[in-house]
N, C-alpha and C positions, 0 to 999 in steps of 0.2 A: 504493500500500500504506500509503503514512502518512498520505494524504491523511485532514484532519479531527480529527486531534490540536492536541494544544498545539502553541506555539510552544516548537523547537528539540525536541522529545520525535522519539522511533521504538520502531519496534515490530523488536525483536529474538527472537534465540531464548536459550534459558538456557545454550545452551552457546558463545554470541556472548559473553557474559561472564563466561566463569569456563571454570579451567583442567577438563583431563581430569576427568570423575568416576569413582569407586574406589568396586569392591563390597569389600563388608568382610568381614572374617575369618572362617573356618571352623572352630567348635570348638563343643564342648558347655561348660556351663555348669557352676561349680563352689561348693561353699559355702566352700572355702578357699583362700588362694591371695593373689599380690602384687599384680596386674591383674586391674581391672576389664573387663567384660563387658557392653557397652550395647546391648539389645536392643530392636525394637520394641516386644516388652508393656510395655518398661521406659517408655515415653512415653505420657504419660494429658496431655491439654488442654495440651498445648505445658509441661510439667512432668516431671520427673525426680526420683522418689523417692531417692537415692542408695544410703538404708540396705538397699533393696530390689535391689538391683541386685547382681547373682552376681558370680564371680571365673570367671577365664577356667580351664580343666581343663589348657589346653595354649597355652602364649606363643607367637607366629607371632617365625620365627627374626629374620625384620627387622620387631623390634616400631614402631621410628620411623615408619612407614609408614602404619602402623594406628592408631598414636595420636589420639584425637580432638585438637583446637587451636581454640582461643578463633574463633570465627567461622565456625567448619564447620555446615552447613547439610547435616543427613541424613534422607534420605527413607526412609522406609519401600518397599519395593519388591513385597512381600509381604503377606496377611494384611491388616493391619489398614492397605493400600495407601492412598499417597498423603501418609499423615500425615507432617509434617515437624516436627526442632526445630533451632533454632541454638544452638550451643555457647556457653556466657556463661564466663566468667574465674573465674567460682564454679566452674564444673564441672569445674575442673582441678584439686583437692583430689586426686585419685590419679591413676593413670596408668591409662588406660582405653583400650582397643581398641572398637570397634565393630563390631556383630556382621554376618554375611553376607547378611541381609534387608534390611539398610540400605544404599543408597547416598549417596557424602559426594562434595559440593559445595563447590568453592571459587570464591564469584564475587569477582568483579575492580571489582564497585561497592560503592556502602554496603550492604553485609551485612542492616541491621537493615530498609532498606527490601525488600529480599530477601523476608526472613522475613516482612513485612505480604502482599508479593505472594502467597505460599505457603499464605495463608489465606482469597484471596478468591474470592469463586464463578467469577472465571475462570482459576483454577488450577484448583478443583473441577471446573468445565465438562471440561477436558479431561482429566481423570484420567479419570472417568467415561468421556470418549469412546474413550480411548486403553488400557484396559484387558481384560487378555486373562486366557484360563486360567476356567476353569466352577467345580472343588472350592474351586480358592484363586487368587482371582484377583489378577496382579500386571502390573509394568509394569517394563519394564527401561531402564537408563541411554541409552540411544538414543534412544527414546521422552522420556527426561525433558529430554534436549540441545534436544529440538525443541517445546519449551516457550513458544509462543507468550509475550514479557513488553513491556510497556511500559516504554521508557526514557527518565525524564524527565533534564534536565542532573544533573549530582552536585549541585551546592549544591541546586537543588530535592529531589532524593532525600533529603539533611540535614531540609530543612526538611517535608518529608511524615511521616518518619519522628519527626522531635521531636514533631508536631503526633499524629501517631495516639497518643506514648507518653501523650500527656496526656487524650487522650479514654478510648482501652482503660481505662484502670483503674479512670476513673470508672463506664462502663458495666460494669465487672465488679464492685463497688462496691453500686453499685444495683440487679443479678441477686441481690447476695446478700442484699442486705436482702427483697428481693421474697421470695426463698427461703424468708424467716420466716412467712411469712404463712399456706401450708399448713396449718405448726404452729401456729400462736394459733389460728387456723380451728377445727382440729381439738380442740384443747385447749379451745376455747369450748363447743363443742359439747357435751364431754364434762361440764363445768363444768355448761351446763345442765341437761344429764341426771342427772346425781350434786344438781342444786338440787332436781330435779323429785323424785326419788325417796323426798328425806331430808323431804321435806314443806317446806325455803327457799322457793323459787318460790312459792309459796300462800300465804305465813304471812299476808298482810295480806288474803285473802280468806277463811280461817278466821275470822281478826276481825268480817268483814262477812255471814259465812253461818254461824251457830254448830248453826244446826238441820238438820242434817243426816244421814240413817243413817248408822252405825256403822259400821266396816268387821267387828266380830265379829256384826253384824243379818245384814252381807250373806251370811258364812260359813255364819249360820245358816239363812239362805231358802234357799240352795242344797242345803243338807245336807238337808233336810226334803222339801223338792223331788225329789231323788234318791231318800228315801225311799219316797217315797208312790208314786213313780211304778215303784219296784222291788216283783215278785212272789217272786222267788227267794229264797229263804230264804241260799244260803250270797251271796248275791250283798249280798243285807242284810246280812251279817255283815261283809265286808268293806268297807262303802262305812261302819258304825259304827267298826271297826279303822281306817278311814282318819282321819276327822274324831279322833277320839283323839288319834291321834298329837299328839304337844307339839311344836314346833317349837323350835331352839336358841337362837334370833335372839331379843334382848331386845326386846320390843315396847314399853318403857317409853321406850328411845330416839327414838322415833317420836312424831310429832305425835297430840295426842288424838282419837281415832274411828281412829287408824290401826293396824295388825299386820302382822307378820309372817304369813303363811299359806304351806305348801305350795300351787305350785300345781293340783296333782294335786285338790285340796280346790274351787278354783275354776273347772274342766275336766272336761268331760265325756268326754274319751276325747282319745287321741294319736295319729296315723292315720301311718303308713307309706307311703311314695309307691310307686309302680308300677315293679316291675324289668324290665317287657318294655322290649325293644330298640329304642331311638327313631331315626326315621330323617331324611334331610336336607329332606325335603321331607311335607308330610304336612295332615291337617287344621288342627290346632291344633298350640300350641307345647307341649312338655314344660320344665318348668322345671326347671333343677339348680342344683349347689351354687353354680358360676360365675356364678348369675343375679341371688343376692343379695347386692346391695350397700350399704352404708351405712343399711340399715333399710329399702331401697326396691327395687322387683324392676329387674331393668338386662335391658331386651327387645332386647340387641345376642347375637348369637354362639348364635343360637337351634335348636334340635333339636326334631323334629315325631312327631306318630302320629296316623295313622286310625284303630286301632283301637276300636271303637265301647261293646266293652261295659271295658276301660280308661278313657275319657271317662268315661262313665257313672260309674266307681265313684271316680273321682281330679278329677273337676273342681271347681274354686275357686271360691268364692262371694267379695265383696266382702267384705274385712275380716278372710278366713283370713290365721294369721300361721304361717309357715314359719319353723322350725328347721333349721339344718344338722349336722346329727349326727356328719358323719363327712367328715373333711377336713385338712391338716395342724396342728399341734399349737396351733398360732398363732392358723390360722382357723375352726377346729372351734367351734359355737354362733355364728357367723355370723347374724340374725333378720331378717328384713324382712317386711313385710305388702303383700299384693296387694289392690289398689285395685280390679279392676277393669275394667282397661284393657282387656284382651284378653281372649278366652275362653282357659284354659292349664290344665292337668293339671298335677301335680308327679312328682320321678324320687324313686327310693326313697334316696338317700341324704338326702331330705329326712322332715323332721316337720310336718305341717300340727295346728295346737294348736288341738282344739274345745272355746273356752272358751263359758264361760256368761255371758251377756249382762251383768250387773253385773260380770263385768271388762271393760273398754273395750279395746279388740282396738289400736286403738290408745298406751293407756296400757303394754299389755301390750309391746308391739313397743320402747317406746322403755325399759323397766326391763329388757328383754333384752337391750339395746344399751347397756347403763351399764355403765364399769368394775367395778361391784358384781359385776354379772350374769360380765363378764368372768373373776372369777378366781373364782367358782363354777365355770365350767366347767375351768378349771384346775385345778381339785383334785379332780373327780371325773372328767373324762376316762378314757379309758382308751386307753394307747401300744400303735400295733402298730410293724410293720419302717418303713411310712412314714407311715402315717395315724394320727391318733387320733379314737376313738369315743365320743358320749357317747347313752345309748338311752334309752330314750319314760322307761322305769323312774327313772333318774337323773336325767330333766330335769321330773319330777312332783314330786321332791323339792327342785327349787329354792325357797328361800323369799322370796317378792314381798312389796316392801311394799305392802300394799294400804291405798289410802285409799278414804274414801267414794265413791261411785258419781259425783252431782255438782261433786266435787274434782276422782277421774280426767278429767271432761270438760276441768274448768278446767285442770287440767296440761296436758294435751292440746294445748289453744287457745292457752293460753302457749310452750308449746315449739316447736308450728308458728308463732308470730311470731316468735320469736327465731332459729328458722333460718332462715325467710325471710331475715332480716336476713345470716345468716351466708352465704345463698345468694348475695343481694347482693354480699356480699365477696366471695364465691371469684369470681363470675362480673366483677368489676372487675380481682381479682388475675388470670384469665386474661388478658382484653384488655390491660393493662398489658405482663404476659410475654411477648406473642404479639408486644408493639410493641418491647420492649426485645431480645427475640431476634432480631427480622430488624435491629437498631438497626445491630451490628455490622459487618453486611453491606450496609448501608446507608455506611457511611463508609467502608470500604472503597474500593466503587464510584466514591463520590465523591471519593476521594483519586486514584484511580486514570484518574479524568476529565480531570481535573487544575484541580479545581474546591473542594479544602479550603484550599491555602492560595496565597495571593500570588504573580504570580510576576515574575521578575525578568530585564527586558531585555539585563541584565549578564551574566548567567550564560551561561557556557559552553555552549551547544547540545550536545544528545546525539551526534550526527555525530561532531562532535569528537572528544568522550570515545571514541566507537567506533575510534577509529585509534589512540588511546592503549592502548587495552586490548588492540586487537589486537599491537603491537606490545610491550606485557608480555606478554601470552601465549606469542609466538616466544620471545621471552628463558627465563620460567620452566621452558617444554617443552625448549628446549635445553639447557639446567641439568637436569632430571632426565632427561633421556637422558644426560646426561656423567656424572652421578652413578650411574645402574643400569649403562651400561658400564664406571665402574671395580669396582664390587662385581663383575661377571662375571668381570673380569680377575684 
C-alpha cells in the first residue's frame, strides 16, 4: 500500500489523524445577536467575509462545543460540498458557532499542510467519487474519516507547507494582474471605436486625401435616389419630411466632409425578423439575440427552421447588420454584422438595417458598437417588467456620424488592424490563464509527490508520528468522554 512513496511518508486516512469530527449547530440565522453564525455560503475561495456573516437566532446551551478554535479545519458537507477552510487567529475576533452543513476537523498534524491537502485534485478526486444525494448532493463525516491523505514526517509537513505559503500568493498575485487584461482589452477596443467615430483615427489620412465626397453629397445622392425612384405621392411627402428633419448633434464638432445624419436618412427600410417557432434541428440556423456578440455573429447555441417560404423572406445577404431590439436593459442595441459564413435567417427580436451602399455596413456595425451608440440606446429605450425595447422607429432616429464614403473604408481597415492586434492579446491572455490556472494544481501534485522541497534523512519517519498520534488520540477521547460524563452527572 505505501509501496512507491517517499522515504519515511504513508498513506493514511483523515481520520488516522485527527480526533472525532462534529456536525455543527442547528439554528437559523439572525441579523442580531452576540454569536456568530458561520455558514457554508459564508466561504467564497478559502475567505470569510466577517461583516457578512449573521448572528446565531438561538445559542446551542453548550456553546464551548460549537465554538470554532484557531486550526479547525470545516468542510462543507452540503450544497456547495467539499469546500473546506481552516480557522486563522484573525477569525476569532467574536465568538462564532459553526453552522450544521459544516463539519469540523481536528487533525493531530501541521494543520496548514492539512489545509494545502484539502485543495488538491486528490481531495477533489474523491469528493467527486464519494458523493451522494441527486437535488443537493452531500457527503457525510464517515465518508470524510476515510479520506485517503499522504503523510509525509512532521518536519517535512513544516517545510511543504512554508514552501507552498511562498509560491500560492505569488500565483495569486499574477491571476490578478492577468485579470487586468480583459479590461484594457476591452477598454482598447472601445478607445478605438470612440477614435474611429470622432474622425482621431483618420486625421493624418484627411491630410493625404482632401478630395473626397462630402458626407452632406452623400445625404444628398440618397435622398434624390429615393426620390426618383418613389411614385406615391404621400410616400414623397414623407421621404421630403424625413430629409428635413435637423438633426441635434452639432456637426461643426466633426471633422470637415463629416455630419451628423439620422440614420433612417441613410436606410432604406428596417426589417423585423420572423416570429415562427424555431426548432432544434432544421435546414438552416435562425439567429437570435444570444447570437450576437461583440459586433460579430457567435454560431455556438444555434436554433433551426425548414420553413421555406420564412427562408425566402428573412434570409441574410453578406454585410446585413442586425440590431437587437429587445433584450435586458444592459444589453438591448447589442449590433453585429453577418459575414456570410453560413446560410441563416434572423428571429424577430432582431432588426436586420437595409442600408444604402454609401454607408459601409461595416462602418455602420462598428458606430453601433461605440459607447456613443451605447447611451443613445439608453435614453431612448423603453422599460418593460424584465426587458427593455428599442423599435425600427427609434433606432432611425439615431444620429451617425457619417464621414465620407472613402474615409468609412479607411476607418474600416484601420479598426480591423487594430483589433487584430487586440485579438492577438486576448488570445495570449487566454493561453497565459489556461497555464496559470492549472499552475496551482500543478504544485500541488508536486508537493504532494514529495518532489517541491528537500528532504531530510533526519527526520522522523511518518510511522513514527502515526503511534504518537494515535496514542494522543486515546488521551484526548478519554478526556472528553470524562468531561461529557460529568456535564450528564
Amino acid at each position: 500500500m505505501n509501496e512507491g512513496l517517499p522515504r519515511g511518508w504513508r498513506i493514511v486516512r483523515l481520520g488516522d489523524i485527527s480526533i472525532k469530527p462534529q456536525y455543527g449547530w442547528t439554528t437559523s440565522a439572525s441579523k442580531e445577536g452576540n454569536i456568530k453564525l458561520l455558514r457554508t455560503t459564508d466561504i467564497s475561495n478559502g475567505v470569510v467575509n466577517w461583516d457578512n456573516v449573521p448572528f446565531c437566532e438561538k445559542s446551542p446551551g453548550d456553546i464551548e462545543s460549537y465554538l470554532i478554535k484557531e486550526n479547525d479545519i470545516l468542510v462543507s458537507r452540503a450544497g456547495s460540498i467539499g469546500i473546506s477552510y481552516r480557522v486563522k487567529k484573525s477569525d476569532l475576533n467574536y465568538d462564532t458557532v459553526f453552522a450544521s452543513y459544516l463539519i469540523r476537523f481536528k487533525p493531530l498534524i501541521y494543520v496548514p499542510f492539512v489545509d494545502y491537502f484539502l485543495k488538491s485534485h486528490l481531495y477533489w478526486d474523491f469528493i467527486v467519487s464519494s458523493k451522494a444525494g441527486i437535488a443537493i448532493p452531500n457527503v457525510n463525516a464517515t465518508k470524510l474519516q476515510n479520506l485517503p491523505m499522504l503523510l509525509p514526517p512532521l518536519n517535512e509537513q513544516h517545510r511543504i507547507a512554508a514552501k507552498l505559503d511562498k509560491i500560492m500568493p505569488r500565483i495569486e498575485r499574477v491571476k490578478e494582474r492577468l485579470e487586468r487584461i480583459p479590461v484594457m482589452i476591452k477598454r482598447f477596443r472601445q478607445s478605438v471605436l470612440t477614435a474611429a467615430v470622432t474622425g482621431k483615427l483618420t486625421e493624418k489620412w484627411r491630410e493625404q486625401h482632401p478630395e473626397v465626397e462630402s458626407a452632406e453629397n452623400i445625404i444628398d445622392s440618397i435622398k434624390k435616389e429615393r426620390i426618383n425612384s418613389e411614385s406615391s405621392k404621400t410616400q414623397l411627402k414623407k421621404i421630403v419630411e424625413l430629409y428635413d428633419a435637423i438633426e441635434k448633434n452639432d456637426s461643426s464638432e466633426l471633422p470637415d466632409k463629416w455630419k451628423y445624419t439620422f440614420l433612417n436618412k441613410l436606410c432604406e427600410s428596417f426589417q423585423y425578423g420572423t416570429s415562427c417557432k424555431s426548432q432544434k434541428k432544421g435546414i438552416i440556423p435562425v439567429l437570435r439575440m444570444g447570437n450576437l456578440q461583440n459586433g460579430h455573429i457567435d454560431w455556438s447555441n444555434l436554433v433551426y427552421t425548414s420553413d421555406e417560404k420564412e427562408i425566402e423572406k428573412y434570409i441574410l445577404k453578406p454585410g446585413d447588420v442586425l440590431f437587437n431590439r429587445t433584450n435586458s436593459a444592459d444589453l438591448v442595441g447589442k449590433t453585429s454584422i453577418y459575414l456570410g459564413e453560413h446560410p441563416a435567417i434572423y428571429a424577430g427580436y432582431l432588426i436586420k438595417i437595409n442600408n444604402y451602399n454609401k454607408l459601409s455596413s461595416n462602418y455602420l456595425n462598428y458606430a453601433l458598437n461605440t459607447q456613443y451608440a451605447k447611451g443613445f440606446c439608453k435614453k431612448v429605450k423603453s422599460d418593460g417588467v424584465n426587458q427593455s425595447n428599442i423599435n425600427a422607429q427609434k433606432l432611425g432616429r439615431f444620429e451617425i456620424p457619417l464621414p465620407p464614403l472613402k474615409e468609412q473604408e479607411e476607418i474600416v481597415r484601420q479598426v480591423d488592424r487594430l483589433f487584430a492586434l487586440a485579438d492577438k492579446m486576448e488570445a495570449h491572455y487566454k493561453k497565459a490563464k489556461e497555464k496559470i490556472d492549472k499552475l496551482p494544481q500543478s504544485i500541488l501534485a508536486k508537493a504532494f509527490r514529495g518532489e517541491l522541497v528537500q528532504q531530510d534523512p533526519n527526520d522522523e519517519p511518518a510511522h513514527l508520528l502515526l503511534e504518537k498520534i494515535k496514542t494522543q488520540k486515546a488521551l484526548i477521547e478519554a478526556e472528553n468522554k470524562s468531561k461529557h460524563y460529568k456535564k450528564e452527572k
